[in-house]
Every structure is written in C-alpha cells, then in structure tokens.
C-alpha positions in Angstrom: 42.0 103.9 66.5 45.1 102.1 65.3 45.3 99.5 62.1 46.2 96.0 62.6 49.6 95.8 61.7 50.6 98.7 64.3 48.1 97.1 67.0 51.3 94.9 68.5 53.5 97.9 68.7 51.3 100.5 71.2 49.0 100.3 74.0 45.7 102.4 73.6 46.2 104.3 77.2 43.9 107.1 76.9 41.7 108.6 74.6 39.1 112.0 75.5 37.3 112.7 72.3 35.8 115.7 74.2 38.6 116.7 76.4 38.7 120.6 75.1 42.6 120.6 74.3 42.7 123.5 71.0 46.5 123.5 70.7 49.8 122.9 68.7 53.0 121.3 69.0 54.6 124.2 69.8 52.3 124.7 73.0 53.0 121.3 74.6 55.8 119.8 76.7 56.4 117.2 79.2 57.9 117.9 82.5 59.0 116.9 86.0 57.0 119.7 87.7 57.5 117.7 91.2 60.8 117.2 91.3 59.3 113.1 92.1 60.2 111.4 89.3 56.8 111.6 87.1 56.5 114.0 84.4 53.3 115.8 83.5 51.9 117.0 80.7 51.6 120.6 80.1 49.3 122.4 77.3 48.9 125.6 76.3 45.4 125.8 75.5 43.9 128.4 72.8 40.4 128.1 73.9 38.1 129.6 71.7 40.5 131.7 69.8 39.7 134.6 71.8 38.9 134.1 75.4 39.2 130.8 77.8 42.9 130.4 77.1 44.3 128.7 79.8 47.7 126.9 80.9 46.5 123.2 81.9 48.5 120.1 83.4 47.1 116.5 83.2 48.6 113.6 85.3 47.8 110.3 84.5 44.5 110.6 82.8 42.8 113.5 84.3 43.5 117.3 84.7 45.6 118.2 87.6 45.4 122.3 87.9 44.6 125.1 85.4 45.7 128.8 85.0 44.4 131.6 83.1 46.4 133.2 80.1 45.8 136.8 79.4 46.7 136.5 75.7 47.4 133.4 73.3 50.1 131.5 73.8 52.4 131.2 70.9 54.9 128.3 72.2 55.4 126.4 75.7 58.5 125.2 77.0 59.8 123.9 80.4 63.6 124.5 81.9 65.4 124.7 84.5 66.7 128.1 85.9 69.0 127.1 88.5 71.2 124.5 90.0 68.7 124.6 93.4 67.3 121.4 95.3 64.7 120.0 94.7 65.4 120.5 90.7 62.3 121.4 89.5 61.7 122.7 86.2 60.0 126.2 85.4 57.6 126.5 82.3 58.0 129.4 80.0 54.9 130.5 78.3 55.2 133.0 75.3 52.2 135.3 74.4 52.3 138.7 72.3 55.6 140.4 73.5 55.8 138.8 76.8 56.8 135.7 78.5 55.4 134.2 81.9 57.7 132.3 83.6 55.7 130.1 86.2 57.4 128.5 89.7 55.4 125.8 90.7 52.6 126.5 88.9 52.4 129.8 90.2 53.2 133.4 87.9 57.0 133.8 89.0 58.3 136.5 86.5 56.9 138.7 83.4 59.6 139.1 80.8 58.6 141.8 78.2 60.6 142.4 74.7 62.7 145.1 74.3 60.9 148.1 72.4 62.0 148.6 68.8 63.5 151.8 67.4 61.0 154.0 66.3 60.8 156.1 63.2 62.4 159.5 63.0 59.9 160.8 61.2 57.0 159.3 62.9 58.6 160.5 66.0 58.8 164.1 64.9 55.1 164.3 63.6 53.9 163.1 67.0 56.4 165.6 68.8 54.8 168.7 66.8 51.3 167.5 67.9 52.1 167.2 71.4 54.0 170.4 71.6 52.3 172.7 69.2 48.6 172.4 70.1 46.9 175.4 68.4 48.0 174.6 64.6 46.4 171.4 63.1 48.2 168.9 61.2 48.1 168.6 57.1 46.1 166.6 55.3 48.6 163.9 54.5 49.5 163.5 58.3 46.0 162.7 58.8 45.2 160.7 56.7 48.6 158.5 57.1 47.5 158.5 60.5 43.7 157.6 60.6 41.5 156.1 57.8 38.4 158.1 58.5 39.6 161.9 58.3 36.4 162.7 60.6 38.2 160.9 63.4 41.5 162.3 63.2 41.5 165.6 65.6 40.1 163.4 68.7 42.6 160.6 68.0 45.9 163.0 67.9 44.4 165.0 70.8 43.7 161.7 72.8 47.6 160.2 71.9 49.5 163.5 71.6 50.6 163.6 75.3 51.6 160.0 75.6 55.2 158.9 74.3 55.1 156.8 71.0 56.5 153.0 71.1 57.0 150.3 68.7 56.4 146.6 70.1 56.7 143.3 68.6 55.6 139.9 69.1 56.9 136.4 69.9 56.3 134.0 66.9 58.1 130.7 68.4 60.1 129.8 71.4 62.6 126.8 72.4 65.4 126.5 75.3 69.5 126.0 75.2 71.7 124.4 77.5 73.7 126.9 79.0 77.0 125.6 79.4 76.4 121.7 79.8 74.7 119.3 78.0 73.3 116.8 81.0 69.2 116.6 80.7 69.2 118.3 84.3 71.4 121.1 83.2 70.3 124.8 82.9 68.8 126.2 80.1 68.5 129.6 78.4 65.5 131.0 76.4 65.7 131.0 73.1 62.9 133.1 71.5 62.0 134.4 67.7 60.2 137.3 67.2 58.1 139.5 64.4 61.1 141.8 64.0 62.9 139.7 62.5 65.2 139.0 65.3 66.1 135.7 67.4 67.0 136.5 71.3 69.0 134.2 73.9 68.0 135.5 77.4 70.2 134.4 80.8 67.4 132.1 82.7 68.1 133.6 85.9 68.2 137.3 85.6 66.5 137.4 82.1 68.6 139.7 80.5 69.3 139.6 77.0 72.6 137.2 76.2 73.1 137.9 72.5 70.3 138.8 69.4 70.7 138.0 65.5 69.1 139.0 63.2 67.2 137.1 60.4 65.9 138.3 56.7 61.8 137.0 57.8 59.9 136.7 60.8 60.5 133.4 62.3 57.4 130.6 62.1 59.7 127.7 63.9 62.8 126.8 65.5 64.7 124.1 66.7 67.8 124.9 69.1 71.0 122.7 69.6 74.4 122.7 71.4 75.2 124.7 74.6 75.5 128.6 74.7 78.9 128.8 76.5 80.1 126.2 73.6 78.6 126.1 70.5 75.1 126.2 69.5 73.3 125.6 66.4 69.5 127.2 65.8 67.6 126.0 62.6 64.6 128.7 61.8 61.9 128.0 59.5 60.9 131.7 58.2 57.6 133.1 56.7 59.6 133.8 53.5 60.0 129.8 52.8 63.4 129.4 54.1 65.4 127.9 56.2 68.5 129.5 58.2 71.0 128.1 60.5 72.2 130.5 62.6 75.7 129.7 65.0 77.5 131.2 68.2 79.0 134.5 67.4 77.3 135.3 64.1 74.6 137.8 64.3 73.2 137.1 60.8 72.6 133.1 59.4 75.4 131.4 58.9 73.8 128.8 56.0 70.5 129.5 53.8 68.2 126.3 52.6 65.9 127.5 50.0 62.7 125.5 49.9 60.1 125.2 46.9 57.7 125.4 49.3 56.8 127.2 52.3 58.0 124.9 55.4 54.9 123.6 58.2 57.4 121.3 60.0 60.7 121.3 61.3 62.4 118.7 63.8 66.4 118.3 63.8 67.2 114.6 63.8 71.4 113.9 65.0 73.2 115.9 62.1 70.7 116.3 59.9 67.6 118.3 59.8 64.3 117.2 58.6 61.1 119.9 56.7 57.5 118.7 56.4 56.6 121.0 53.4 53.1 122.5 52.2 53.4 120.7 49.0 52.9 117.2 50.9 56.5 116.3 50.9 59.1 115.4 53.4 62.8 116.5 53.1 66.1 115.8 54.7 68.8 118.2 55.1 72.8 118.2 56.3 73.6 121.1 58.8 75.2 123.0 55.8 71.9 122.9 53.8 72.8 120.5 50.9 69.7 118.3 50.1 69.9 114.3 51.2 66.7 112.7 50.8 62.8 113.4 49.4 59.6 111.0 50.4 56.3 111.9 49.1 53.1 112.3 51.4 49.5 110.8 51.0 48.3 114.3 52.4 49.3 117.9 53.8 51.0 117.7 57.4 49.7 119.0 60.3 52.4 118.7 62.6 55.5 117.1 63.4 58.1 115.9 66.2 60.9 113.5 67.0 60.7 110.2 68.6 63.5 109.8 70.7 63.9 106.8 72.4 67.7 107.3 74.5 67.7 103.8 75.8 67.3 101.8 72.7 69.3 104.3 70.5 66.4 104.6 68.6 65.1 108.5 66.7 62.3 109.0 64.4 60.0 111.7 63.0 56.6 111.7 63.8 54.5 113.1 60.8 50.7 114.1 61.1 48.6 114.3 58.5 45.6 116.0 57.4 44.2 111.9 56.5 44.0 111.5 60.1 47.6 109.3 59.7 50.6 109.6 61.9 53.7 108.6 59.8 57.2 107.3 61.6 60.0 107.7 59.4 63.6 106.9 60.2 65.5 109.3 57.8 63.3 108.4 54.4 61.7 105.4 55.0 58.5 104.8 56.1 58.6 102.5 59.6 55.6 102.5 61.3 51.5 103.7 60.5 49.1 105.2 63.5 45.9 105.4 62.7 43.8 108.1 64.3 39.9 108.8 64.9 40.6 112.5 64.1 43.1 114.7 62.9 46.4 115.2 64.8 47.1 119.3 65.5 49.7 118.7 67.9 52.1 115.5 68.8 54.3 114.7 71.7 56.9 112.4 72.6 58.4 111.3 76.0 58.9 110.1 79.4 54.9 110.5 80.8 54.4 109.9 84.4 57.1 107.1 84.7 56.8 105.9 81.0 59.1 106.5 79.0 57.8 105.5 75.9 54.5 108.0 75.7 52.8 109.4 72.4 50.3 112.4 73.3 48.4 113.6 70.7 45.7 116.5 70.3 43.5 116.6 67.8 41.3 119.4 65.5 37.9 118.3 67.7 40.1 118.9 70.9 40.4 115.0 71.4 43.5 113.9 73.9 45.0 110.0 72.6 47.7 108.9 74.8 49.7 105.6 73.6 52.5 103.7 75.1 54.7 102.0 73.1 55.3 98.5 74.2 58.7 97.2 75.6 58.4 94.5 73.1 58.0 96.8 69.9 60.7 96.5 67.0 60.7 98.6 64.2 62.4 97.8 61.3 63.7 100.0 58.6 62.6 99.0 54.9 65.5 99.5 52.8 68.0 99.7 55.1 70.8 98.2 52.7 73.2 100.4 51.9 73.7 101.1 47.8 71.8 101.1 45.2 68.1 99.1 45.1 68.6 95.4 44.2 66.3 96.0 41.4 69.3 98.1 39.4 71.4 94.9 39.5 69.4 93.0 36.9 70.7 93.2 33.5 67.7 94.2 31.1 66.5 91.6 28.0 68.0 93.9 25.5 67.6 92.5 21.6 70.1 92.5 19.6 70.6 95.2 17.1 68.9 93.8 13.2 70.2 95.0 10.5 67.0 97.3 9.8 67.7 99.0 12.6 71.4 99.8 11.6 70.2 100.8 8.3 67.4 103.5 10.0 70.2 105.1 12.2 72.9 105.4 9.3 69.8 107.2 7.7 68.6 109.1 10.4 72.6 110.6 10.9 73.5 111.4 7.3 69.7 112.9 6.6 69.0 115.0 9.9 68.7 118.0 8.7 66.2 117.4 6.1 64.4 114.7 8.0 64.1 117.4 10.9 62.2 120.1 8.0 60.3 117.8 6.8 58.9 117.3 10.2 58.6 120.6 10.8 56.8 121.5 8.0 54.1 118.2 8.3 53.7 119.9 12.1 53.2 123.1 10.7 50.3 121.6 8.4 49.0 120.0 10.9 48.6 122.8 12.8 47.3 124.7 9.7 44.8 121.8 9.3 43.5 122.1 12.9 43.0 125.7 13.3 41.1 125.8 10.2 38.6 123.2 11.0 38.2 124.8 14.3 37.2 128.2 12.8 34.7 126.3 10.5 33.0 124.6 13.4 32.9 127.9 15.2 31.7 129.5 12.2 28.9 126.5 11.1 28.1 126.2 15.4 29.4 122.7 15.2 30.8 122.1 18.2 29.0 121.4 21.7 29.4 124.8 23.4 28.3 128.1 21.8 30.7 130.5 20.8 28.1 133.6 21.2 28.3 135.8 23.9 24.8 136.6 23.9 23.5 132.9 24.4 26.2 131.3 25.9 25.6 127.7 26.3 26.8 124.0 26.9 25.1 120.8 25.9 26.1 116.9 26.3 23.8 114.1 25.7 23.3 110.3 27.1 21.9 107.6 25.4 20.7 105.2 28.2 18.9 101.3 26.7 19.7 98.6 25.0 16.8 98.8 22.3 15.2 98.9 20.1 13.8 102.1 22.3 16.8 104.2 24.0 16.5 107.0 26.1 18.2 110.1 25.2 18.7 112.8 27.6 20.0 116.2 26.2 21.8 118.5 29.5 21.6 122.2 28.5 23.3 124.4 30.8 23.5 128.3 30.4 26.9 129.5 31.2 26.6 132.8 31.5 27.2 134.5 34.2 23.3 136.5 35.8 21.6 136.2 32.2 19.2 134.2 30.7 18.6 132.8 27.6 15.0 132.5 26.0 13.7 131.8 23.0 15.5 128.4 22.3 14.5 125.3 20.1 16.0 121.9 20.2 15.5 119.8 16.3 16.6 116.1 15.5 18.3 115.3 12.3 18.1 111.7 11.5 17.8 108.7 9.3 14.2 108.1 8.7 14.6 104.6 7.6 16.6 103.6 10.7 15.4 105.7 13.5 11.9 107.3 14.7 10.9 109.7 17.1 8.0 111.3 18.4 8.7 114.5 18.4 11.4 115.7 16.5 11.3 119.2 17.4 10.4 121.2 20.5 11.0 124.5 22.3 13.7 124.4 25.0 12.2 126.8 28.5 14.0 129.7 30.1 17.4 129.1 31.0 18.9 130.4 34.3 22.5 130.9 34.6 24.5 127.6 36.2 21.2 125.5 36.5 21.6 122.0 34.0 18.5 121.5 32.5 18.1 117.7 31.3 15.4 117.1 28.4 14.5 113.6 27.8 12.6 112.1 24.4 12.6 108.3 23.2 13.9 107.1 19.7 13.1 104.0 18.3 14.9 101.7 16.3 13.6 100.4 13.5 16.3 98.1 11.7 17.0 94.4 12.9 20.4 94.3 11.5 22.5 95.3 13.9 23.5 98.3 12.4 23.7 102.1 14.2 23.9 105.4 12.8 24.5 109.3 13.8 21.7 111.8 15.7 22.3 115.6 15.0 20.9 118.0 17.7 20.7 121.6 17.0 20.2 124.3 19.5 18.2 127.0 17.3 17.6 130.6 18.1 13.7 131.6 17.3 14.0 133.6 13.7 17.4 132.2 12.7 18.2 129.6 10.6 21.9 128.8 11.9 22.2 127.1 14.7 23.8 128.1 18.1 25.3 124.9 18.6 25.6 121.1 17.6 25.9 117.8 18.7 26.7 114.4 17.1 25.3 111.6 18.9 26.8 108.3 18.0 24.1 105.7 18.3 24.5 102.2 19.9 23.9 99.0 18.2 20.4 97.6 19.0 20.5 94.0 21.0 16.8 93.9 21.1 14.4 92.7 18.3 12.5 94.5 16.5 8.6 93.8 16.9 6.1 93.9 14.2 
C-alpha cells in the first residue's frame, strides 16, 4: 500500500477494499458528534448514483449508524449552532435545493432555497392558460413549451392551475465562524448555488445573512475569517475561474483566470493553492497574482490540507488518477503515498483521539485509514531561499577567435542581403519539395494511395539474417465501409542479387480497417556483403500505373551462401 521510503512516516490502521464508500471530498468531515472527545467520521455516500444514498458514521474501524438521503448529497459539513452544553456539533448535508441539518444523528431542520424570480413572459403565458380555458395556445407557445406537439394540450391542462416556480440547486457548501475564531466557536453556512449566487445563512434561525453574486455557477469553495469581522470566500467556478469574494461586496472582489478549468482548491495561510485539469498544481496570493507552478505525473482526483496545529506543520494533499497521493509544502514535493486504488476523496484530522489521521476513499469504494507517526519529519527539498545553487556556477565559456569576430562583423554590415538570400534558398526549397511531392503522387510513389476509390496503406518488414529473409507486406484499406478488389502485388528486383519465388500475385478482398499481412521469401544470392533495393507495386487489374509504391531497403546478408 505505501512505498518504502514513506513506510517510516505512517501506520497502515485500516484498510476495507470492499467497504461501499462512493463519495468525494466534499461529502466528508470529521466530527465530535458526542461531545466525548473522539471524533467520528462522517460520509456522504452516493450509492449507486441513484438510489441507496445514505448518510453513514464509522468509529474506529467499523460503521456506527446509517441514515437515508432522499436525494444526492452535493457537500457535507459539521458546525456548531449554538453556545449550549454539551457542545456538540450538527452536520449539514446539502442535496438539490435543500439542506438537512441533523441533531444527534437525527433530521433536526429542512432548509430550502429561496425561489428565483421568474420570467415575466413565462409568467404571463402560463396566466392566460390558467385563466382563459376555452382558446388554445399558438403554435410557438407549444412548442417552446413541450417537444412533442401531440403532448402539449394535456401537459398545459394538467400545470395550468398550479402557480409557476423557478428553483435552483446547491453545487458546494462550507461553514464560517460567526464572530470568533476559537475551533468551538459558532459557525454559519456558507452555501453556492446554480444561480450563480453564494448565501451565508444565521445557524440558529437559518435565515439568509447576506447573498453575492458570482459571473458562473460555483464547482468549489473554501471559506475563511469570521462573518462579524472579515471573511474571505475563494470560489472555483464552472467558467475556469477563480473569485475571491469579501465582507460587504456583493460581487468578487479579485478574478484569477486559469488556463485550465480548476478540479482542486484548498487555501493554505495567505495563499491559495488550484489542482488544474491540465495536471498541474498552482499557487496563488489572496489578490490573485501567480507564485509558484509544479507539474503532475497524472490528472488529480482530489485534494485537501494537512494541518497539523501542534507541530506548525500545513500541506496539500494531492490525489492522483496513478493511484499516488502527493504532499507538497507550497511547491515542493515532501512526501509520496502509495495507494492500491485510486483516491476519490481525502481527509485530514483528529480521528477518534488521533490527531494525525489520513482517511481516504477510493473509486472501488475502498476505506484506508493511516496515522502518521509521532516520530515522522518531513523535510522540505529546496527550502533555501534564492536562487538554485546550480545558477552560481560560472559556465566554461571560450574565448572569442578571431574567426568568430570576423563572422559577426560580417553578419552586421551584410544582414540584409544575407537575410534574402536565405529567404530565397527557403523558398527553393520549398519549391523543390512541393514539386517532388506532386510527382510521387502523380507516378503513385509514395506508401499510401492518393485515390479515393482504392484508398490504401502499405509498410513492409524484412525479418532474417540470410541469405533467405522474410518479408511481410501489411496492406490495410482505409476507407471508411468500402472494399477494394481486384488488387495485385509485383516485385521489381535485381536478378543477379536477389530471387524469389513468386514475383507476382493477386492481393484478396480488402475490408475497411482490417491489416492484411502477406508474407513471401527472397533469397540472396551474392556472398559479398552487398544489399540492394525491392520495389513493391500495388496494381489495379487492367491498369498499368500503379496505386502505390514501396522501397524496401534490403539488409546486408551475414549468412553464406550455399552452393
């Protein structure tokens, strides 16, 4: 499961290869649930996609309780609502529009999204149906309404009555400390939705506090800073970038434009770190301007932040679609997990009472749970500020001859007319090219055919070290559902060097992307050690030109010839 070199730095506690868990980073949190001191871990569950979504928490190694999810969750977190004894956290589950809060592991409250503001228009068309029954609507109405103009009438007399709404979804969710920043301090929702916009709801009556607005539905989020202070949320958006929204802005305060779309986002201190589709990792300042890039051996999967309070310690924990889990401390590359499958989902944190605790899911629904050891140093790899040590040594440049002097004093006083005369050989050259291409096409010289009746592609192998080779001739039709007929395959050689059998033969039906190999032996018949050139022509029946041709270049014989 692990590689050597990271074998000293975490205990294998746990792995499940079949324990069922289909989820994401966003659907995963650890949490005091008890109030006792030992956190649990808390999945979201997708199930099949479809049905058997369930909310499930493990302790220790095995599964503690389960509840069932009406929809798919989108994002999990856990806070705390109030300042009540025992201080037990609630978890927040976010599924289509709504959000179940659950006490205890028990349903506690339903939040539901705020309608959207529905179209004037739309609104009208649907008043008129409801209100004057006996007149159908036109033909554009229905069919902006319904596909199938069949099914129209029975679909606006079924709707007509009921009053029209407009809902959206929640993409991603995270928490905000309200008004203080202490661990055990109470949070606020933080939620993104399909609209566009980005709500902050009060945990304890679950009323809207304040909603912004973003240019793209938001994919991810990470949340910072207290509400009654200053707060900071970075958005990943569907559009490719990232904003930074701040308190009392209701549009993005900062823009990062990306060159690909974003598939991770963690904030790390001041600075904020993007796993990107394009297998790179980048780091960011708060204000967007571009620190650092490190390239990936594959696409990420998912990402979060190892946080280790007690040792002033943070990384970034990168999965990878190798079945890798990279730590990286800003851009360098500290530490490699190794994984029997891989990694959809990563977690870091205090896990019953260790604090050190790596829980990952993986794509087979596999659980891994390691503990890092107390022992475990990681350090950075070039952690010295400045430049590399390699740009302090001077290079072995020679000393300037007097040829070269006399080439540049040349090259400046002649540039013009050296650059022409350039010019003009490149243009020849060109010239020179594009005619002996048309000749080949026109004489069928070249390897592929150039008809679009028989079109067709042939390489050869010579296979032997002689005086008898092996030559194998793969014709392939490349058309694309018809075939070719009719073909001949004929040898041109040298008579006094080579021999063959059969120097001519007819070539079967060729079906569209099969490769059809045709073997025949030549001989050689020279002992001294010289080699020469086969042609092979691909001939239509009743034409003399050929379709195509190939130059085989012969090896030397190493065997002698016998008499």
């Amino acid at each position: 499961m692990t590689s050597v070199s990271e074998t000293s730095k975490w205990l294998d506690a746990h792995y499940d290869p079949v324990a069922n868990l289909y989820t994401f980073s966003s659907c995963i949190a650890l949490a005091d649930l008890h109030g006792d001191g030992e956190n649990k871990l808390v999945v979201g569950d997708l199930g099949t996609g479809s049905c058997n979504m369930k909310l499930k928490v493990y302790r220790g190694t095995g599964l503690m309780s389960e509840n069932t999810l009406l929809d798919l969750p989108t994002g999990l977190v856990s806070f705390l609502m109030d300042q009540h004894e025992p201080r037990t956290p609630a978890i927040a589950v976010a599924s289509g529009p709504f959000i179940y809060v659950y006490k205890n592991l028990r349903p506690y409250f339903k939040f539901t999204l705020p309608p959207l503001e529905v179209n004037a228009l739309e609104q009208d068309v649907w008043n008129q149906a409801r209100e004057v029954t006996d007149v159908p609507l036109s033909v554009r109405s229905l069919r902006f309404l319904m596909l199938d103009p069949q099914d129209t009438e029975a679909f606006v007399n079924l709707h007509k009555a009921q009053p029209i709404r407009r809902q959206t979804v929640i993409t991603c969710i995270g928490t905000l400390k309200k008004n203080m920043a202490d661990e055990d301090a109470v949070s606020c929702l933080v939620i993104g939705t399909e609209s566009k916009d980005v709500y902050i709801l009060d945990p304890e009556a679950f009323t809207i506090l304040s909603k912004m607005s973003l240019p793209s539905p938001p994919t991810q989020m990470d949340v910072t800073g207290q509400f009654d202070v200053e707060f900071r949320i970075t958005v990943a958006c569907r559009n490719g970038n990232i904003y930074i929204l701040r308190r009392d802005s209701p549009k993005p305060k900062y823009c990062i434009e990306l060159s690909s779309h974003p598939v991770g986002l963690v904030r790390m201190g001041k600075s904020v770190v993007v796993g990107c589709a394009q297998e790179t990792l980048q780091g960011f300042t708060q204000k967007g301007k571009k620190l650092w890039t490190a390239c990936l051996p594959a696409p990420v999967t998912t990402m979060g932040v190892m946080d280790l309070p007690t040792r002033g310690f943070q990384a970034v924990l990168v999965g990878l679609a190798n079945c890798e889990v990279h730590l990286y401390r800003d851009k360098n590359l500290i530490s490699t997990i190794k994984t029997p499958d891989v990694v959809t989902s990563i977690c870091f944190g205090r896990y019953g009472r260790e604090d050190g605790t790596l829980i990952m899911t993986t794509k087979g629904g596999g659980l891994i749970v390691k503990i890092l050891k107390r022992t475990a140093v990681f350090d950075d790899r070039d952690s010295a500020p400045g430049p590399p040590l390699a740009q302090s040594i001077r290079l072995n440049i020679p000393k300037k001859t007097k040829l070269y002097v006399d080439q540049t004093m040349r090259e400046r006083e002649n540039a013009v007319a050296m650059h022409r005369a350039f010019q003009m050989d490149l243009s020849r050259l060109r010239l020179a090219a594009a005619r002996a291409y048309v000749k080949a096409l026109e004489s069928s010289l070249t390897p592929m055919s150039s008809s679009l009746s028989e079109p067709l592609k042939m390489n050869a192998v010579v296979q032997g070290l002689g005086p008898s080779f092996k030559l194998t001739l793969n014709i392939q039709n490349t058309a694309a559902c018809r075939p070719v007929m009719n073909l001949a395959i004929s040898f041109l050689y040298d008579e006094s060097l080579y021999s063959m059998k059969t120097a001519f033969f007819k070539i079967p039906l060729l079906v569209p992307g099969l490769n059809y190999p045709i073997d025949t032996f030549v001989e050689c018949l020279s002992d001294k050690g010289i080699s020469d050139i086969i042609k092979v022509f691909v001939l239509r029946e009743g034409k003399s030109a050929p379709l195509l041709t190939a130059h085989i270049n012969m090896p030397v014989s190493e065997g002698l010839v016998l008499n």
